[in-house]
ZARODREN-470877 format. One record per residue (C-alpha): x, y, z; residue in one letter. Coordinates in steps of 0.05 Angstrom, whole numbers, plus 5000, padded with zeros to 4 digits. Example, Ala and Ser with C-alpha at 12.3 -4.5 7.8 and 13.67 -1.06 7.14 Angstrom:
2
- east	north	up	res
- 5246	4910	5156	a .
- 5273	4979	5143	s .
END
This chain:
674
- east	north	up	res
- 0948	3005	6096	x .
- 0996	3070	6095	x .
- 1069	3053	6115	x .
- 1070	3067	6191	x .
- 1143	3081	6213	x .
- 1159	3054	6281	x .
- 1210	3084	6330	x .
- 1234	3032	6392	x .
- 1268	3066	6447	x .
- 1304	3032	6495	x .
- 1273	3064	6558	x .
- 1219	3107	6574	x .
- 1261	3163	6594	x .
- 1303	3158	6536	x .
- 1218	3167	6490	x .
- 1203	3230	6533	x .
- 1269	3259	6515	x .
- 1272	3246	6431	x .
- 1204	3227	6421	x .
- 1172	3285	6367	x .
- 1119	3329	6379	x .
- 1043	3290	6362	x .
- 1077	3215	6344	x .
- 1035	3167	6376	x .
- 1068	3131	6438	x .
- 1048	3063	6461	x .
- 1087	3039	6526	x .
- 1070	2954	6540	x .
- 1081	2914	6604	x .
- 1137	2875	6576	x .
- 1143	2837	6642	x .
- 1080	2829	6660	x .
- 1046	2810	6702	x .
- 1119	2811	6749	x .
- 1127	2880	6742	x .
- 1085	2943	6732	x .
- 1117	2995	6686	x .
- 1157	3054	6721	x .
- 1138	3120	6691	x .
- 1187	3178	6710	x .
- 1158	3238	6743	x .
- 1146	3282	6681	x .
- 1122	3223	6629	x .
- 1051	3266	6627	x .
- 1081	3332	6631	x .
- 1121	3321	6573	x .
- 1069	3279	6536	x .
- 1022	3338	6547	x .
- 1074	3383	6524	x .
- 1086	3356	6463	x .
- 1023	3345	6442	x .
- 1019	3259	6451	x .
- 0971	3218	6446	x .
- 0992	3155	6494	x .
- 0969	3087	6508	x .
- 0997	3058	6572	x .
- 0987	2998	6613	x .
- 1003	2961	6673	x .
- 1030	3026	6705	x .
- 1070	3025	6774	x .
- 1036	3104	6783	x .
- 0987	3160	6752	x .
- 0974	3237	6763	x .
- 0920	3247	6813	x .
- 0889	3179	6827	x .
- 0903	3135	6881	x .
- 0921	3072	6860	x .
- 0937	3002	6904	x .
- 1000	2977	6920	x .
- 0991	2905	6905	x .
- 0954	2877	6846	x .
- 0887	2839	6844	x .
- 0881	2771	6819	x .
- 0819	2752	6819	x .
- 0788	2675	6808	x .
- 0712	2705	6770	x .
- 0723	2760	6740	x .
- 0723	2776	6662	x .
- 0730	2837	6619	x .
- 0670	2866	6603	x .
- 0659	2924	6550	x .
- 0633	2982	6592	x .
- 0625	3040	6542	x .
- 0613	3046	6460	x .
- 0693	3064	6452	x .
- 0698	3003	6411	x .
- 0632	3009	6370	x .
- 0604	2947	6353	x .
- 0657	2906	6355	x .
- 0659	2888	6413	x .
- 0597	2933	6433	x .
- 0575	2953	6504	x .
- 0571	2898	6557	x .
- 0614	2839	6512	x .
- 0643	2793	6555	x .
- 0726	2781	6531	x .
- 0773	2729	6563	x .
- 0833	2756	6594	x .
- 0870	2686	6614	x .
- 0911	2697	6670	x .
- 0889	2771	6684	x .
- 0918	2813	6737	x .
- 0916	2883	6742	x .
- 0927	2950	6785	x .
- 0854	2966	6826	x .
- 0847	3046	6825	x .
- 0783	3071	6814	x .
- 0756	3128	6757	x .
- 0693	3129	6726	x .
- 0678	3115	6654	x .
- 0720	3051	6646	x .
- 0718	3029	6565	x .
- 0732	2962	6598	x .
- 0729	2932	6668	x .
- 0735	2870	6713	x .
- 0673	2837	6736	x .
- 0643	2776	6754	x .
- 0589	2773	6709	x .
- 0547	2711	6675	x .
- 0539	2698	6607	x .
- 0566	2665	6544	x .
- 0577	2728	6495	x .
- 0547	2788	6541	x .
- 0543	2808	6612	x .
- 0462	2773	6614	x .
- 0453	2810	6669	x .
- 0489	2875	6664	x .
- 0548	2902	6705	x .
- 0554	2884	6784	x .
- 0563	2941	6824	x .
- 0641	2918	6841	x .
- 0675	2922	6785	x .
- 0746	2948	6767	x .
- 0771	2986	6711	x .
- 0818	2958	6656	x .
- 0818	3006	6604	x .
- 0794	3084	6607	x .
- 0817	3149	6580	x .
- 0861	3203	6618	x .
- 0833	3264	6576	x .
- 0864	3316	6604	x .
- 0931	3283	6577	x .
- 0889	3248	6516	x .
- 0927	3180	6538	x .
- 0892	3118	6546	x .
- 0901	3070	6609	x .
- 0910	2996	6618	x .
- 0912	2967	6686	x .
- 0928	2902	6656	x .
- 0973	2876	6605	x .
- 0930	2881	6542	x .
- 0989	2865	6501	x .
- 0993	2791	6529	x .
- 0932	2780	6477	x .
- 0977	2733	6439	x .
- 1009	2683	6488	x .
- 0948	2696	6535	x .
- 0909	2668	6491	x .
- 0861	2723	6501	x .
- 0793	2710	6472	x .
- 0748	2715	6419	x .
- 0801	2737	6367	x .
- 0739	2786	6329	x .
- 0734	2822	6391	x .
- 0800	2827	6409	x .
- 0825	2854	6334	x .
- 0763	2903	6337	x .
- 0790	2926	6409	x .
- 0873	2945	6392	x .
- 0845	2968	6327	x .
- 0809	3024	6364	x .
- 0868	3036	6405	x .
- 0911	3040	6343	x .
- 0864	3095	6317	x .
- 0859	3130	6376	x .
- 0926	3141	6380	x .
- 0937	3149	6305	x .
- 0870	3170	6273	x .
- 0894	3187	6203	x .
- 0938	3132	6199	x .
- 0888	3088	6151	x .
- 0905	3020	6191	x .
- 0885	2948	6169	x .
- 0852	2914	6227	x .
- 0906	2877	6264	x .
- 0917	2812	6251	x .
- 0965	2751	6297	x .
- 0973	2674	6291	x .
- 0932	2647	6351	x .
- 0986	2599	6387	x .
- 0917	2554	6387	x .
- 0893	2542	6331	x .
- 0846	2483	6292	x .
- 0876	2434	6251	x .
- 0838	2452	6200	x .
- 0791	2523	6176	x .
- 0723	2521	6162	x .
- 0720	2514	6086	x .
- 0795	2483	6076	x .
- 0798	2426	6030	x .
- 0815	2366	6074	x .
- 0874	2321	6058	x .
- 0861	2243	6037	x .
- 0885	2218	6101	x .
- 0853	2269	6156	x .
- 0817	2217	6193	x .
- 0878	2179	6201	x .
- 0922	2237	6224	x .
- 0869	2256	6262	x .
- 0869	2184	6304	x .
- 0942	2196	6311	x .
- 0950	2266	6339	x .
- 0889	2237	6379	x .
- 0920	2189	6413	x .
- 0996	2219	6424	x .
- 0961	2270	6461	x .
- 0950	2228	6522	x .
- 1029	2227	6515	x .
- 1041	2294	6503	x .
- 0992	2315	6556	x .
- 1028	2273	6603	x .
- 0961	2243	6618	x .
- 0989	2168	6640	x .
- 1011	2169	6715	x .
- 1089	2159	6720	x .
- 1122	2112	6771	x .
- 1141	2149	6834	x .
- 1089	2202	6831	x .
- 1044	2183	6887	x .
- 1068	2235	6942	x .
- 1065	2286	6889	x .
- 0992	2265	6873	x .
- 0975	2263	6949	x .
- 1011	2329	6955	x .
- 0970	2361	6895	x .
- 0895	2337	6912	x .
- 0860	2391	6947	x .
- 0802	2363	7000	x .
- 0775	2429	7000	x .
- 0761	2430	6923	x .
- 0749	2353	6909	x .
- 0807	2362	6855	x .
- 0877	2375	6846	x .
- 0924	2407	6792	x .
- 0993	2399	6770	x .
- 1030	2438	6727	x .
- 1050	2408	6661	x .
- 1105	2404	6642	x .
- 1156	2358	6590	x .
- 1197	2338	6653	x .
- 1136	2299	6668	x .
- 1163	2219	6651	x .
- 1115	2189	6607	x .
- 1088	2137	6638	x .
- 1058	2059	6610	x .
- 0993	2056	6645	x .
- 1011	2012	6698	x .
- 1006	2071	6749	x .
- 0930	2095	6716	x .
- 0913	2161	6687	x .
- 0900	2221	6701	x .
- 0835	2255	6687	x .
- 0845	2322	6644	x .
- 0877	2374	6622	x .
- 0842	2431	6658	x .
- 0801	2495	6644	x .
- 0844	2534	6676	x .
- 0892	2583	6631	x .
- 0948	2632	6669	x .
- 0975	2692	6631	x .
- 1032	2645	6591	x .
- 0982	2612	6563	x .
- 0987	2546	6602	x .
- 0940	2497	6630	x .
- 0941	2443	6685	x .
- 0938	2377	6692	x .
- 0879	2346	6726	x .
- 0897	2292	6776	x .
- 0843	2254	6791	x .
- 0846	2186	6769	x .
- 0771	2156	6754	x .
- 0747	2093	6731	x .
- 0708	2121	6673	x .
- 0771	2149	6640	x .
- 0815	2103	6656	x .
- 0774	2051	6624	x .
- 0752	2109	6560	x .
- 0835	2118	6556	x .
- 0849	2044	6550	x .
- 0788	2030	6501	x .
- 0823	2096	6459	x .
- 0898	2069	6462	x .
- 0869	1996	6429	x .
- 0828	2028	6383	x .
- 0882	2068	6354	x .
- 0931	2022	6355	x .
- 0902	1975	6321	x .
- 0876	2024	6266	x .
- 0948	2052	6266	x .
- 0975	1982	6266	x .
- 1013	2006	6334	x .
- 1016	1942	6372	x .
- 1046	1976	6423	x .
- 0994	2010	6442	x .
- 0959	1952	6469	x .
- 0999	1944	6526	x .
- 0991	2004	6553	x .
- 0911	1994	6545	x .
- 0919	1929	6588	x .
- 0961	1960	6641	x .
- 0908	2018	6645	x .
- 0852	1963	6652	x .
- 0890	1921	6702	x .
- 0911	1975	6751	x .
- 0844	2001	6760	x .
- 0812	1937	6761	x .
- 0856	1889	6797	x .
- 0909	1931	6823	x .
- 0878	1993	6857	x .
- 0825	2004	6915	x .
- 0774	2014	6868	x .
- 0749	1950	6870	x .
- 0772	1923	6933	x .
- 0743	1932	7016	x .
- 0667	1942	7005	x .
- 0675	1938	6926	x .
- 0706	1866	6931	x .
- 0664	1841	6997	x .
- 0609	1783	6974	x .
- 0563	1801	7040	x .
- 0559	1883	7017	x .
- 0507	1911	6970	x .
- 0567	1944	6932	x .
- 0600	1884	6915	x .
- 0627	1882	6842	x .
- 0626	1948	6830	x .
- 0682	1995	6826	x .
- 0693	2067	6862	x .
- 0686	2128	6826	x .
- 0757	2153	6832	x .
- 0810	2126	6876	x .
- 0851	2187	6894	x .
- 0810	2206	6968	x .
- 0749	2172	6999	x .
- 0707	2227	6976	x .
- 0723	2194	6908	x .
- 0719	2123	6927	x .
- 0654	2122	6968	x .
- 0619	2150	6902	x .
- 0584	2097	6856	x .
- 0558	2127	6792	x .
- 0519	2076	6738	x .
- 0535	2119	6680	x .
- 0612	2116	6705	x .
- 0621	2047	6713	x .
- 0586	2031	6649	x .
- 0640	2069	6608	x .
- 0693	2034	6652	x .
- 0659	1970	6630	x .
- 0652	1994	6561	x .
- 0726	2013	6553	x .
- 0744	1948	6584	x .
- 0703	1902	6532	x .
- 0739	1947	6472	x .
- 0802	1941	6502	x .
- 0790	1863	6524	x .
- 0754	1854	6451	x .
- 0821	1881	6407	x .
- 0883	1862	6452	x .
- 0859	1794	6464	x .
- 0882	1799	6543	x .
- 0814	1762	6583	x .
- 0847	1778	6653	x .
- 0787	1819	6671	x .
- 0722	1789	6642	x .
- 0708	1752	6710	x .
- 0706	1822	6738	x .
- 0661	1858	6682	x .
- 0612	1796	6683	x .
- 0617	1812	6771	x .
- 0603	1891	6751	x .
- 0548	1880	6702	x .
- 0505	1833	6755	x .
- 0522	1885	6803	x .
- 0497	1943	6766	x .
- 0430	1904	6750	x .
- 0420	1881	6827	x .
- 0424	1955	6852	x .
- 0382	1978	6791	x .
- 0308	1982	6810	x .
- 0244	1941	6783	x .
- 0224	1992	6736	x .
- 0299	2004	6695	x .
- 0325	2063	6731	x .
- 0385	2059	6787	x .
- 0381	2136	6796	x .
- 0443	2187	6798	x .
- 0490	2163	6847	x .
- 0501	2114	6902	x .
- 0542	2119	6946	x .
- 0580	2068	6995	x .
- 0542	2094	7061	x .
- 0481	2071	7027	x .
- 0506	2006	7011	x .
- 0527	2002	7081	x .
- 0458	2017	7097	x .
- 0429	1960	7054	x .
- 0424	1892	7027	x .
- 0430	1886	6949	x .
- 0352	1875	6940	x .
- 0330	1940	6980	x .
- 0358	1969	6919	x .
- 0329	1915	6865	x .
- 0265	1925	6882	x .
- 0257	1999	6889	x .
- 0198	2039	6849	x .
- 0222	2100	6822	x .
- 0236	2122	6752	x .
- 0292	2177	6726	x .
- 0280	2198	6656	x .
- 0354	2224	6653	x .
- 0391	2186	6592	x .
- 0459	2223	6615	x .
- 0456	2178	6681	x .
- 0415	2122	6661	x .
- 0431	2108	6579	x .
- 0508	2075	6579	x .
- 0483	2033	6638	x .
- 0417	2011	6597	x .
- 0472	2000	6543	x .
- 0510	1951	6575	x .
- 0447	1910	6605	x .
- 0426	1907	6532	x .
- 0501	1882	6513	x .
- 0500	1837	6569	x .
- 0438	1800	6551	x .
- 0463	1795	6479	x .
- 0524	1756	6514	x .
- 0492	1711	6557	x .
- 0418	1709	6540	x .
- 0386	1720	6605	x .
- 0328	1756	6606	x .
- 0336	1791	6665	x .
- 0384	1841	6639	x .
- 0337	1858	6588	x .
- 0266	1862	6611	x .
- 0275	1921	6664	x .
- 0317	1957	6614	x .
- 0267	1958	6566	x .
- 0217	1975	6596	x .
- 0262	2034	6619	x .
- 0278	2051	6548	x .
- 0198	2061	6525	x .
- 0186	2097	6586	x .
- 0242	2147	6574	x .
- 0226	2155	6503	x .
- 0145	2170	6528	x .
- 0165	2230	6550	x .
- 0203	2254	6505	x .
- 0241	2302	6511	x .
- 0189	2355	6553	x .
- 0195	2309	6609	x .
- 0274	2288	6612	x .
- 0310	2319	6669	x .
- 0368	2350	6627	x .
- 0444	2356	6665	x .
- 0478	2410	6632	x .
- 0441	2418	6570	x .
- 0384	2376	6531	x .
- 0420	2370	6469	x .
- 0469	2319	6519	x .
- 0404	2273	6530	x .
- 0386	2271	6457	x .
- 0459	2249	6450	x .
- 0460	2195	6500	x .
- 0399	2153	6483	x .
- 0423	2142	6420	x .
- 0468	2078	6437	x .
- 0421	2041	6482	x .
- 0364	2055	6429	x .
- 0419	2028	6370	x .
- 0430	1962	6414	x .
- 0361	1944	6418	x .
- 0351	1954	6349	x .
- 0407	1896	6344	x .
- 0372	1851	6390	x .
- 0303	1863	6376	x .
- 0294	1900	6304	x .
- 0226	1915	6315	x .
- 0189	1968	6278	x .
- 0167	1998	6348	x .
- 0242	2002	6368	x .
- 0259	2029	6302	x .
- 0211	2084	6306	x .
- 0236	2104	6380	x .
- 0313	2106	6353	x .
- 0287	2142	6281	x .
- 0258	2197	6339	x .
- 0317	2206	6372	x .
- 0366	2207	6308	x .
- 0311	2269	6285	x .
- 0317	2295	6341	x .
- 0390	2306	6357	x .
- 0397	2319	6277	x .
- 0353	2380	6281	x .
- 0415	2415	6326	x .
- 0460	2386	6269	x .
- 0497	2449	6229	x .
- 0517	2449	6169	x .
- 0589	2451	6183	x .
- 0567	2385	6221	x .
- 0581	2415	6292	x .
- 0518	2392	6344	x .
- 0489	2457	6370	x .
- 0488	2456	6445	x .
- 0420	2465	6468	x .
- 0367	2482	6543	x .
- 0310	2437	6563	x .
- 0253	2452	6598	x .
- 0265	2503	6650	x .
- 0272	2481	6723	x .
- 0287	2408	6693	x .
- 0353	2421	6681	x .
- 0408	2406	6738	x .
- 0461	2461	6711	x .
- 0438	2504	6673	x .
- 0466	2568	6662	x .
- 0483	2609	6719	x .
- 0428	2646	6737	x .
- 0451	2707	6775	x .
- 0528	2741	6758	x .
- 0545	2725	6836	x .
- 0537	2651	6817	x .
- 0586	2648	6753	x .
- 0637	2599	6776	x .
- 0609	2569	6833	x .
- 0569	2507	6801	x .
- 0577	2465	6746	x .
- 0537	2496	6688	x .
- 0520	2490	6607	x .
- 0568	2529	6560	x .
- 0506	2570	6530	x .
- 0467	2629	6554	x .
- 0404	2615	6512	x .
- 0383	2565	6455	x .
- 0409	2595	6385	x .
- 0480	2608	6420	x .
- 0524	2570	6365	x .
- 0567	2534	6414	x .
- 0583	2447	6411	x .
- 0599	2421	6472	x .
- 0648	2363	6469	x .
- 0646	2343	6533	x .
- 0578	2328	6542	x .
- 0538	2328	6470	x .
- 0580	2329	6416	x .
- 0631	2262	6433	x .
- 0576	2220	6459	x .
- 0532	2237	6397	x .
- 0593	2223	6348	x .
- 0587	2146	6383	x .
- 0510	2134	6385	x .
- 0509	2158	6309	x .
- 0559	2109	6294	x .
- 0529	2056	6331	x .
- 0462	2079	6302	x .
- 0489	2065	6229	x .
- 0520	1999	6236	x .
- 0451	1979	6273	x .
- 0409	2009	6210	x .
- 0454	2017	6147	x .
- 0418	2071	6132	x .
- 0454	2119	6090	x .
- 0423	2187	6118	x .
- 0447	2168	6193	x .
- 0518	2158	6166	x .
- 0526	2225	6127	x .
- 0505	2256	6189	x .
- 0561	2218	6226	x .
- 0614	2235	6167	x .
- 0593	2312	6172	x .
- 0606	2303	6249	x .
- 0675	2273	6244	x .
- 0698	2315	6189	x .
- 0677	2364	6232	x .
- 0709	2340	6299	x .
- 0778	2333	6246	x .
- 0777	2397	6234	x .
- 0763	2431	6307	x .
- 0828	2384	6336	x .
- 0874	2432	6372	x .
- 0942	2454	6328	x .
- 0986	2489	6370	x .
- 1070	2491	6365	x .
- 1077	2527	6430	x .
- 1037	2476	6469	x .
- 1049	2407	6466	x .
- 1007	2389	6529	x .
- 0940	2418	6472	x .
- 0958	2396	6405	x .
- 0914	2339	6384	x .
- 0873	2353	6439	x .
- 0800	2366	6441	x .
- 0768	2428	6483	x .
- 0705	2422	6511	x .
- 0676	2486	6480	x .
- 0677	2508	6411	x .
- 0639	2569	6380	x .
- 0619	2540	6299	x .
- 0604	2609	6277	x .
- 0663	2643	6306	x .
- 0704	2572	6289	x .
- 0740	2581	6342	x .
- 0746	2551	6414	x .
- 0697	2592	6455	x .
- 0646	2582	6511	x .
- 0617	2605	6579	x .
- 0675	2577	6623	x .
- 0629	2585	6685	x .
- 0631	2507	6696	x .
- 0677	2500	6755	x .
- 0695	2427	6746	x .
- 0700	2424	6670	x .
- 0691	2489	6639	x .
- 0703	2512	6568	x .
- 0778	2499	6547	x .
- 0784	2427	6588	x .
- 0810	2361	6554	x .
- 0775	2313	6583	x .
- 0825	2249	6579	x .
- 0765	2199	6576	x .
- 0697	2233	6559	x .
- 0723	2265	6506	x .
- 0794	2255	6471	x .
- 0766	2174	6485	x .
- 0719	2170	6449	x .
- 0729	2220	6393	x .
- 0792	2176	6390	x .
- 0758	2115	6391	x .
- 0699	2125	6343	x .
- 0752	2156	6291	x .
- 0788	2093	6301	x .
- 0726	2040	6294	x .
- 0708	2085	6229	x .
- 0786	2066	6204	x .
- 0766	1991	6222	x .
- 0702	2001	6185	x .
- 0665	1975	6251	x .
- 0626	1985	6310	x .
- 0635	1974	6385	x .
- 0579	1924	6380	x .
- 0608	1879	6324	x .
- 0683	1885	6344	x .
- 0658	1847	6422	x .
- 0608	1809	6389	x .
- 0650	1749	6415	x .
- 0667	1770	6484	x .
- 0673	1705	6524	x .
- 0647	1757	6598	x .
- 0582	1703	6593	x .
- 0629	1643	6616	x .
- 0627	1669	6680	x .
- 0554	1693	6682	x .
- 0524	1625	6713	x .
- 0576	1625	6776	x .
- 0567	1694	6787	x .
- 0494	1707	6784	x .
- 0481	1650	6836	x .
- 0526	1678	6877	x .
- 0497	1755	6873	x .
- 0430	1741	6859	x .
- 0403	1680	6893	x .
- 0336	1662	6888	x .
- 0331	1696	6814	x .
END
């Protein structure tokens, strides 16, 4: 590149009086998005004048156009590429993140780039809405170009994808230079991976990996301090069904006697920060726990394990969630545990898959600290489960404490229905299949394998798929694994060899799991359908099969733990270079960032394997693309890394869980007459 000399004035009147006749000028929103720029009265006489060409943005004023007084900031909306300014990079309708964007509404026609609310993962699907605002266009008369918004914020924005965003400010560079013979502009992302694509991994990666892993829940501040319940209260919005507070180090770290918190959320403001998510579920809390034990004892941090019990024992023994209806012997609900503690709209909710994780984190956690406070209660959740799961295998979505008012236990035990959805119906299959391995009653296994064979039938053309198929192919893995262990027949063999083919078909070879659509009108979120919907509805990360996007959320973690599982059930060699490719892979996508201690060692739900960089449709409006999901993700990543340290499996480290002690006691008591 030729040696551009740069001239900084110290105000814009001081440029309009010494600036030379055809330099370039480039004025940024330094204090954006506070302030809009102040332009004095003759900045486009004099840039006109002189012969200028001008790129402005965030501007409190222009010749001729009418512009608002207060600026938008608006909840949908992304930048879109409106015109073929850029070329083809990025080319006509490419959707760009603009975190935190804010700009000046005026309106002109011909917009390079405008505001929109738009679906899609790469491009607007569905083309432009007719509301849309401009963000970038020309003023040709003056040859200047326009930025309603602060462009320049790119770096600590954390603007998005980086290929898009270097192709944009280098056409703005040679539009305002175009013999200047630039190099395509280059910047550190303050987020980066650990790791490139290609880079030679250290000896000890999967280690360091486990221990950025787990000080993340630290750094995060993702364990609840003492004295933050008004503050909680305060943050939860009934409205919503969710609540944020902003991070930040003041935050005490707390020991897990006061629970978790659920994520770090999608949600990214023009400094480049992101919330905390303060919902406190059973799932994660137990995931967390399971993740602190794991590490510690593959990091030899005893430490650790304390704060795993204290997580355990305050959801299980010390808050609601298992207490009123949860804890009442005469209620259909009895022995299970809420969904989330932090409203009622939380606590009434009873998922299966949810509580199995709880229970699954719990046996890990129970398994490597020793600490058998809470096996009466898991043996009490794992009868429940099975007493409000119906004759055929299959306990459906969701049930909620209304229902169980409703009912006794056996209106729901002997129910005929069938759900072929392994994200709702797997983990709890799972844990029947652990349970009869503990106590060798049949009961826990018959229905569930029946439930199994049926599921695997109709595979995969008849699965109802949540958020994406690739997610289902993921989730039967462990339940299919387990039976293998109890019953190594060549029939179950053959049904977990299908799955294992199945998911490794959307294996890449940088060993990222492509994120993949079922069948449509099978699928509960897919992706939104209409540009008025984007936002509004949980929803897959993906446009369209072929987009080169892992999800980490939903796919990509739970598939890391099924092909572990799968190995130690098998020993076969092919399953567990699939599973090394996967966590070399999930080593090398772990958040690095200096800036951000509330990210680094964190895992984002989205990540684009082409691009290599964290990227997705962040139309999900629970969990969308740059989330850290405490337990669902950064859990079990954690934990599977760990087990892999250990050179073990979930399965053989509770192998001698003593939760069948109480199974005799408990099952007369909840199922009498069984």
């Amino acid at each position: 590149m030729k040696n551009v000399k740069t001239v900084h004035y110290s105000s814009i009147k001081e440029l309009t009086s010494k600036v030379k006749e055809g330099d370039p000028v480039m004025i940024l929103a330094d204090d954006y998005p506070a302030n809009q720029v102040k332009l004095p009265e003759n900045f486009f006489k004099v840039m006109k004048q002189k012969g200028n060409r001008f790129y402005v943005e965030y501007p409190e004023w222009l010749p001729n156009m009418d512009m608002k007084p207060e600026a938008a900031k608006p909840k949908y909306e992304r930048a879109v590429v409106n015109s073929s300014f850029f070329g083809n990079t990025p080319d006509s309708l490419a959707i760009l993140a603009i975190n935190g964007l804010t700009y000046i509404p005026v309106e002109t026609p011909n917009a390079h780039i405008v505001s929109a609310r738009v679906a899609g993962l790469d491009h607007a699907v569905y083309g432009l809405p007719e509301d849309t605002s401009p963000l970038l266009f020309e003023l040709p008369e003056y040859s200047g170009l326009i930025a309603t918004t602060g462009l320049s914020n790119l770096v600590k924005g954390r603007y998005a994808p980086k290929r898009e965003w270097q192709g944009i400010w280098s056409t703005i560079l040679d539009y305002l230079a175009p013999d200047s013979n630039m190099e395509t502009p280059d910047w550190t992302p303050v987020i980066e991976t650990a790791f490139t694509k290609h880079e030679q991994l250290p000896q000890n990666y999967q280690k360091k990996s486990i221990e950025k892993g787990i000080n993340w829940f630290r750094n995060a501040r993702m364990l609840v301090p003492d004295g933050y319940e008004d503050i909680i209260k305060n943050a939860y919005d009934e409205k919503i069904y969710t609540g944020f507070l902003p991070w930040s180090e003041n935050i005490p770290i707390g020991d897990g006697s006061n629970g978790t918190f659920e994520c770090i959320y999608s949600r990214i403001d023009e400094n480049g920060n992101q919330p905390i998510g303060i919902v406190q579920r059973g799932d994660c809390t137990g995931e967390t726990a399971m993740a602190f034990a794991a590490a510690g004892k593959a990091l030899g941090l005893k430490g650790n394990y304390k704060i795993a019990d204290n997580l355990v024992d305050f959801y299980l023994n010390k808050s609601v969630a298992t207490k009123n209806e949860y804890g009442d012997p005469d209620n259909a609900a009895y022995g299970l545990a809420g969904w989330g503690i932090i409203s009622y709209a939380w606590l009434q909710a009873n998922y299966g898959d949810d509580n199995a994780r709880l229970m699954l984190g719990a046996v890990v956690t129970t398994a490597i600290t020793g600490n058998r406070d809470w096996d009466y209660k898991i043996m009490r959740m794992l009868l429940a489960q099975l007493r409000t799961t119906g004759k055929k295998g299959f306990r459906s979505d969701r049930i909620d404490l209304p229902q169980f008012n409703a009912h006794d236990w056996k209106y729901f035990y002997d129910r005929d229905f069938v759900s072929f959805s392994p994200h709702m119906e797997a983990y709890l299959w799972a844990c029947m299949l652990w349970a009869y391995d503990k106590t060798g009653d049949p009961i826990f296994l018959e229905r569930t394998e029946n439930a199994i064979r049926a599921t695997m039938n109709e595979y995969t053309d008849g699965w109802r798929w949540m958020n994406g198929l690739a997610q289902e192919k993921a989730r039967i893995l462990l339940p299919l694994a387990w039976l293998v262990r109890i019953n190594d027949t060549k029939e179950n063999r053959d049904m977990l060899y299908k799955a294992i083919d199945g998911l490794l078909e959307l294996q890449d070879a940088s060993g990222a799991i492509q994120e993949e659509l079922g069948m449509p009108g099978k699928g509960m979120f897919p992706p939104t359908q209409r540009n008025e919907d984007y936002g509004t509805a949980e929803a897959s990360l993906i446009a369209k099969n072929g987009d080169k996007v892992s999800d980490l959320l939903y796919t990509t973690n739970f598939a890391f733990l099924g092909l572990h599982e799968a190995y130690y059930a098998t020993k076969d060699e092919r399953i567990k270079k699939a599973a090394d490719k996967l966590a070399e892979f999930l080593c090398r996508i772990q958040v690095k960032s200096e800036s951000h201690p509330e990210l680094h060692g964190g895992w984002m739900r989205a990540f684009d394997y082409d691009r290599f960089e964290h990227w997705g449709s962040n139309s999900d409006h629970g969990w969308g693309a740059w989330a850290i999901e405490g337990g669902w993700t950064q859990g079990w990543i954690t934990t599977v890394l760990a087990l892999r340290e250990l050179d073990t499996s979930v399965w053989d480290l509770t192998k001698d869980s003593k939760v069948g002690d109480h199974h005799e006691s408990l099952k007369k008591e909840m199922l009498p007459g069984l």
